[in-house]
Structure formats: C-alpha cells, structure tokens
N, C-alpha and C positions, 0 to 999 in steps of 0.2 A: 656795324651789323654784328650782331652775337651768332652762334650755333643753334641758336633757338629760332632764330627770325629765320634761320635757313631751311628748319623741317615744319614749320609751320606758319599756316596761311594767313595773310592780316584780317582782321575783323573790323575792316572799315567801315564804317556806315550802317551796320547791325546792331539792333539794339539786345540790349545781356535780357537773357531769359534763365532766372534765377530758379522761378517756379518749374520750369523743365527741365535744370539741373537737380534739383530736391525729389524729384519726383521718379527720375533716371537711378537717382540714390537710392531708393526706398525700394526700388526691383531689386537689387539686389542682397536684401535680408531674405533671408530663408523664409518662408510662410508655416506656421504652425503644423500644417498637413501635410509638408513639403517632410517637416523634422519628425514627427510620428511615423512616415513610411519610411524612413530611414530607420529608426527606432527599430521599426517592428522587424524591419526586412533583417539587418547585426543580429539581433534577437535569434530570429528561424535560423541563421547561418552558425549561430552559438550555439545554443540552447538542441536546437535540432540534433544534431548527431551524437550530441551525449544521451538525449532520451531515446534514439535508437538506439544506444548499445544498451543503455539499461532495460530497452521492453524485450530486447532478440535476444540475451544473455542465456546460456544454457542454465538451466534451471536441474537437470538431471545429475548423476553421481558427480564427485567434485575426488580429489585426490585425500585422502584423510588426511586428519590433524596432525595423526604420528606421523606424516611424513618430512622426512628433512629436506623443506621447499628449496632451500638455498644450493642444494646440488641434484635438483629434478632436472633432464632430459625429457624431452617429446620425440616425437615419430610422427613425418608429416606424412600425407597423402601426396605421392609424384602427381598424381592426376588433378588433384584439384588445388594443394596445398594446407586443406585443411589438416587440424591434429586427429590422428588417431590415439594415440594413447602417449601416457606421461609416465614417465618410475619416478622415484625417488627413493634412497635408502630408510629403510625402518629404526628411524632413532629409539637408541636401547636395547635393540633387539638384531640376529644375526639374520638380516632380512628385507624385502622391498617391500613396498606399497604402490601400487599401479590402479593408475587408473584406464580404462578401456572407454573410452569418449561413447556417451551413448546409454553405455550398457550397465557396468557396475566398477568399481572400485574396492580394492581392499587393502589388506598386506599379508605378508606370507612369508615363515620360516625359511632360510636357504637351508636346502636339501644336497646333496651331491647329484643326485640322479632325478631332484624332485621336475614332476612335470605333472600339471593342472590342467584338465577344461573346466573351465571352471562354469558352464553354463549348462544343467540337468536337462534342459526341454530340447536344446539343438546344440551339441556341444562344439563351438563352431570357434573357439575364443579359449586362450587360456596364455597358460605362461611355462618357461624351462630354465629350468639352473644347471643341464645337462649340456657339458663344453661342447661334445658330437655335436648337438643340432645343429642342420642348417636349412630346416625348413618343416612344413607342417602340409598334412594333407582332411579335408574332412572325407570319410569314409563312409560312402552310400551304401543303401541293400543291393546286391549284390555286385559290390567289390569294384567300383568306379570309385576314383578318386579325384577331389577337384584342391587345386594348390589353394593354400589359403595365403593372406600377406603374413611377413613375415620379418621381423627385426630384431635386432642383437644389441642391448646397450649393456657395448663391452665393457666402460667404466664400473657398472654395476656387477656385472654377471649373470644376466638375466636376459631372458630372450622372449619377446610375446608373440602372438600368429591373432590372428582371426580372419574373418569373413567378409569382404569388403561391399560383397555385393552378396543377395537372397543367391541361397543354394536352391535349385531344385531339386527335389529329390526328397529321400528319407535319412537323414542323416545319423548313422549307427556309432561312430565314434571319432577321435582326430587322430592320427598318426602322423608322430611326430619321426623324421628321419635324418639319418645324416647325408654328408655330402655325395654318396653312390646311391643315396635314393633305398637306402634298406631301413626298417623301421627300426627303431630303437627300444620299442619297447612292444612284446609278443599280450598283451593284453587290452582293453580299451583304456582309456585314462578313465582316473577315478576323478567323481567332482562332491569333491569338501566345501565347507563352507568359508569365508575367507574367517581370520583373525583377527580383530584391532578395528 
C-alpha cells in the first residue's frame, strides 16, 4: 500500500468518465465576459481617480512662475487641512511671491515695515514684513474688530492674515498689531497692485 491508496478511495467497478472530466475542465477558463468585467472594473479603479483630480483641480491663481518652487512653504487650515496660502522667495528679486488659495497671487518687494491688503473691494487678505506682527484684525464701520487667520513663515520673513470665513459687516480696513494687541500702523493699509 502507497500514501496515495491511503487518502484516496478505490474506484472499483466505476466506469472513467472522460467526457465529465473535459467538461469540469473547461469551467474553469475564464468566459470572455467574465475578463471584460474585470477589464472594465481595473480600468474605473485606475483611470477613475486620476480623472477626478484632473476635473476638481483648482483652476484659480496658481503661485507665479518667479517663484522659487523648490523652497515654497504652505499654511494649512487646523479645521479642515486644506491649503490656505503658499510663499515662496522671489527669484532675483529682494522679495516673495505668495499665493492666497482662492483669491490672487503675486509677488512683492520686501519692505522693513512693508504691510499689504492687498484686496480694494473688502480688504480682508494681505501680507507683512513687519517682525511686530502677531496678528491681524478686519475693521468694521463702527470700530468692531473681527480676528482674521494669521501666519508667520519665519524662514521667509513674511507674514499673511486673511478671512477664513464671510465677514459681516462693512469692512473699512485691516489692522495689523502686535503681540499687546496695539496697532502697528495709525492708517488703513494701502492696496497696490502686486508686481511680477
């Protein structure tokens, strides 16, 4: 007696069925429609999420060309994670290029005391090269203040605020202050146009 005759049964007296061996064969190739839903299904699982990000891709300002991509910084949102804005230094020039996710992009001169809104209709958004700041407020008609966000990329020198959510109100100008909350600068911000 072998090891084979021990796990399996004798087939005495049974005649071979060849034809229900061949045919027990043939289930198991794949069926033509079996391989196409295969096909197709790889395909959506590929294919699928690169054509979402190419159609949801922000289409809006992008960080300019002068900017030195390879040492840009972001600023995310605690809340959601999303980017609020990107710097990067202004190749060739004593200065950044920032982009404001949304809104606009540019680049701009470093100033000592320079500080930007850079937005004319609700000036809710800008930038500072001013070491004081440590924060920004937008300045309603009559003399309410609501905090706007606010970040610091120290590698740069440059500091941005904006609005993370609709103000209501009339928004008169931004007040940028330092760390005891006193303004830094006794006028509204001026809004220039960017450079580059």
């Amino acid at each position: 007696m072998n090891v084979l005759d021990a796990y399996v049964a004798p087939f005495d007296g049974e005649p071979e069925d060849w034809e229900d061996v061949l045919r027990r064969a043939r289930r198991g190739v794949p069926r033509r429609r079996t391989v196409l839903a295969v096909a197709i299904a790889v395909a959506a699982l590929v294919v699928g999420p690169a054509l979402g990000v190419l159609l949801t891709r922000e289409t809006g300002p992008r960080l300019p060309a002068a900017a030195d991509r390879a040492r840009a910084v972001v600023a995310l949102d605690p809340r959601t994670g999303g980017m609020l804005a990107e710097a990067a230094p202004w190749r060739g020039h004593d200065g950044v290029c920032i982009l404001f996710v949304g809104r606009a992009a540019g680049c701009w001169h470093r100033t000592p005391r320079g500080t930007e809104a850079l937005d004319a209709a609700t000036p809710q958004w800008g930038y500072t090269f001013d070491r004081r700041a440590t924060g920004a407020d937008a300045l309603l008609r009559g003399g309410r203040r609501v905090p706007l966000w606010f970040v610091r990329f120290g590698a740069l020198g440059v500091a941005v605020f904006a609005s993370t959510r609709t103000i209501h109100g009339d928004v008169q100008a931004v007040v940028v202050h330092d760390a005891h909350g006193r303004p830094l600068y006794p006028r509204a911000l001026e809004l220039p146009a960017p450079n580059g």
